[in-house]
C-alpha positions in Angstrom: 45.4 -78.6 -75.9 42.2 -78.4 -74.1 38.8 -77.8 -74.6 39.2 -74.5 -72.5 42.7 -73.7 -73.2 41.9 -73.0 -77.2 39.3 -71.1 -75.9 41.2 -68.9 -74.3 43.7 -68.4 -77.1 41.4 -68.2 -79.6 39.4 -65.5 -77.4 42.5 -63.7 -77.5 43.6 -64.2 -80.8 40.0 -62.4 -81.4 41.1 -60.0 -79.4 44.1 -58.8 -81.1 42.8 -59.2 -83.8 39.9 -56.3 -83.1 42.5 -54.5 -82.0 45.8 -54.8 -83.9 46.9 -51.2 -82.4 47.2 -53.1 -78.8 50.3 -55.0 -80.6 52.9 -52.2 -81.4 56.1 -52.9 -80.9 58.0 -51.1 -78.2 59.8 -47.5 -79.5 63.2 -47.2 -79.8 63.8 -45.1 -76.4 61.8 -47.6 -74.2 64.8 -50.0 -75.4 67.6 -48.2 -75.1 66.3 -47.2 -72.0 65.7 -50.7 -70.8 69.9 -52.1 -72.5 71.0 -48.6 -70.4 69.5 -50.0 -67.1 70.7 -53.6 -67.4 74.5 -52.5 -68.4 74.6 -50.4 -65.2 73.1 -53.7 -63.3 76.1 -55.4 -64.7 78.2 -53.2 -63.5 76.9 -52.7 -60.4 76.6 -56.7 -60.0 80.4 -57.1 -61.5 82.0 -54.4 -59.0 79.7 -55.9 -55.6 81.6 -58.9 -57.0 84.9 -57.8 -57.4 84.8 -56.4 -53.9 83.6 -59.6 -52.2 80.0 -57.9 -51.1 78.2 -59.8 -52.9 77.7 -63.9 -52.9 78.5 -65.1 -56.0 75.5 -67.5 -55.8 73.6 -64.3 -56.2 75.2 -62.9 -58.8 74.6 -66.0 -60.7 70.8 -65.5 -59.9 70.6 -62.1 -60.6 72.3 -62.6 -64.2 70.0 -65.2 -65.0 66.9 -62.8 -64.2 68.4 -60.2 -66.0 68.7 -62.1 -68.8 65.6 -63.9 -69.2 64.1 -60.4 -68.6 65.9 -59.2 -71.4 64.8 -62.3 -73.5 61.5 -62.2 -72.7 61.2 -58.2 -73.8 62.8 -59.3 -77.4 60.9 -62.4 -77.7 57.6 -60.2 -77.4 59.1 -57.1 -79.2 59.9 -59.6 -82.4 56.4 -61.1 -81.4 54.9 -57.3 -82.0 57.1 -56.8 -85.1 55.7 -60.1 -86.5 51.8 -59.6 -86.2 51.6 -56.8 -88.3 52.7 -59.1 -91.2 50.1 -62.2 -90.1 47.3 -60.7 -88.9 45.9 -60.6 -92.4 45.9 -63.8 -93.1 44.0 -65.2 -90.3 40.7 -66.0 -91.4 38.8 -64.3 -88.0 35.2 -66.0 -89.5 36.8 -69.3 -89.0 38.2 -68.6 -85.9 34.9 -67.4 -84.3 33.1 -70.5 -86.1 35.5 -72.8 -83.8 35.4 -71.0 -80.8 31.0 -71.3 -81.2 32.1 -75.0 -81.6 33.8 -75.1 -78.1 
């Protein structure tokens, strides 16, 4: 890492930690809304499929969005879940004391 790349994520990491209310993790109802909208792409994707209207190339594509969408959203959500836990033990004196350093 870089001179100005731990800058950056050390300025952030100051960042969040000013503000810990900028992590929440996402409610309940934004996920089930989100696990509603990708089963009806699946369905939608599976019958354009089944029916021949749809290149299968594509649907390959589209399933690999879909999913990495999908893993990205749970990646951060566990992310969220996690910094409440670790926030406290980052020492933020030390952290500003580098970034003066830089």
């Amino acid at each position: 890492m870089n001179n100005q790349e731990e800058k950056y994520f050390l300025t952030k990491l100051l960042d969040k930690l000013d503000n810990p209310e900028s992590l929440k993790p996402h409610s309940k109802l934004n996920l089930l809304l989100v696990w509603v909208i990708v089963t009806v792409l699946v369905v939608l994707l599976l019958q354009l499929e089944q029916r021949g209207m749809i290149n299968p190339i594509i649907m390959i594509a589209s399933s690999l969005l879909v999913g990495a969408f999908i893993g990205w959203l749970f990646t951060t959500d566990l992310g969220k879940k996690q910094w409440r836990h670790v926030h406290s033990h980052i020492n933020k004196d030390s952290v500003k004391k580098r970034l003066e350093e830089i």
